[in-house]
N, C-alpha and C positions, 0 to 999 in steps of 0.2 A: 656572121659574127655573133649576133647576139643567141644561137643556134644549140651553141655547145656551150654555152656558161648558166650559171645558175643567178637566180635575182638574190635581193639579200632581202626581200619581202618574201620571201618563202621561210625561208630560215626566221626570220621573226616570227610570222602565220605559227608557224611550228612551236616555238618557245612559248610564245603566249596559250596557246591550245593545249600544252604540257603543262602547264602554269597553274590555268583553268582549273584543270581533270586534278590537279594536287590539293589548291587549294579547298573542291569540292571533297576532295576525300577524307580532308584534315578537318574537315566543316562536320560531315557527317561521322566521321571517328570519335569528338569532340562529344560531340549528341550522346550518340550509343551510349561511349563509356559512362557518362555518365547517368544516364538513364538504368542500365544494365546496374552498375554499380550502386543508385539506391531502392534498382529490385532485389539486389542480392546482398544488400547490408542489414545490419539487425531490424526488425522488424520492432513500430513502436510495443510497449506494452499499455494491453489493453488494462486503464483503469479499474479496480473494485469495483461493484455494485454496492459493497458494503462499506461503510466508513464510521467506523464506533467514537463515538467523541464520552467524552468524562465530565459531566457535568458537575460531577460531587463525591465528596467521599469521606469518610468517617470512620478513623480507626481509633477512636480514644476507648472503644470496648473492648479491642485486643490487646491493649497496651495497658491494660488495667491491672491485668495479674498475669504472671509469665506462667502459672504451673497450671493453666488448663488451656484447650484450644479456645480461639475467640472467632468473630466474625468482622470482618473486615465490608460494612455497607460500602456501595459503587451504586450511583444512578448514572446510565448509560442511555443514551440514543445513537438509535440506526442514522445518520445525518447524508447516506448513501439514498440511492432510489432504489435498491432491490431490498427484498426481506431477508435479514441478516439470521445467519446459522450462527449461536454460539458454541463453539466445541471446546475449548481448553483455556484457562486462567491461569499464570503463572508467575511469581512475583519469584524478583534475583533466582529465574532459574528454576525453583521449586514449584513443579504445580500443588497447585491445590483446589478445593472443593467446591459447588455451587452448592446452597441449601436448596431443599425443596419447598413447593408453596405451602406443603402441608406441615413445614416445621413452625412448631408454635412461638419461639423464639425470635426464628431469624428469617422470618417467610418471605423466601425471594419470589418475583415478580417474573424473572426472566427466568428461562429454559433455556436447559442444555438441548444440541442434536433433535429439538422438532422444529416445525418447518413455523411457527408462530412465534418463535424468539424475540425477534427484535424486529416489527415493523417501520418501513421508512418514517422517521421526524414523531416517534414515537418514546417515549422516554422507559423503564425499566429499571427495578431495583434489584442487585444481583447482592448477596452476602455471603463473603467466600468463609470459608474455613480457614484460619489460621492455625499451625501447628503452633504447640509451646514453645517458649526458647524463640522464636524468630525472630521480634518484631521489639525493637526497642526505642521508645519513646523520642523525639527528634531526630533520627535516621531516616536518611533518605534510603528509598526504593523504587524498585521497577515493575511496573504492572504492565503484564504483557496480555492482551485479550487476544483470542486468538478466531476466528471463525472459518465454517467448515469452507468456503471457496478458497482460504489459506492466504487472507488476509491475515496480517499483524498488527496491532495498533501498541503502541507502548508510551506508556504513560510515566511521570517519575513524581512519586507520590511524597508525602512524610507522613511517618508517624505520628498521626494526632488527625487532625479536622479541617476541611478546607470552608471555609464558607462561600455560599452561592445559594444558586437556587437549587432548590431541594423539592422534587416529586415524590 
């Protein structure tokens, strides 16, 4: 009799052992996708080395007379750990000019494109060149510093004078 019938402990054995093998699969599916998933989602962005901060800035010499260029003084520090490359200055868009240290006038501190621009926690006076016509007296503006690893640091200035500490 009990020769030719089947137990209904076998049939459970079964169910639960199919159950097992699922639940492990769905355990390890679970894993992967999301493992796989944030190997293959956006990667973070690496940080600057460079990070240009504004300590000061003084445009009451460009705003003085509209019918010649002026110079817009910026004292800037590297506030990054790497040695910061300055490449391009651009205020609403318009680039414009660094002086050089040998200009008797407006002798900037900082360099363009050499590799001694801007030392980490080091401060720099930069004196850009303002075109005529640009730059009108209580107007706000954008100063955009821009360095060679393509950082951008943007700054929103006014025409006139900020006080602080000045290097």
């Amino acid at each position: 009799m009990v020769r030719g019938r089947r137990a209904i402990s076998e049939i459970v054995a079964a169910l639960i052992l199919v159950s097992i093998v699922m639940a492990g699969a769905t355990i390890l599916w679970v894993y992967s996708s999301g493992l796989l998933g944030s190997l293959q989602g956006a990667q973070p962005q690496q940080p600057y080395a460079n990070t240009i901060a504004l300590e000061y800035y003084d445009w009451s010499a460009a705003t003085a007379n509209y019918n010649k260029d002026h110079a817009l003084k910026v004292v800037l520090r590297n506030v990054g750990s790497g040695r910061g490359i300055l490449a391009d200055f651009f205020i609403n868009g318009t680039q414009v000019a660094l002086t050089s240290a040998s200009n008797a006038t407006y002798p900037s501190t900082c360099a363009q494109f050499t590799t001694s621009s801007l030392n980490p926690q080091v401060p720099c006076t930069a004196y850009l060149i303002i075109p005529a016509n640009l730059v009108k007296p209580g107007y706000g503006y954008t100063l955009k510093v821009i360095t060679r690893d393509g950082s951008v640091q943007t700054f929103s200035i006014i025409a006139g004078r900020i006080s602080g500490t000045s290097s």
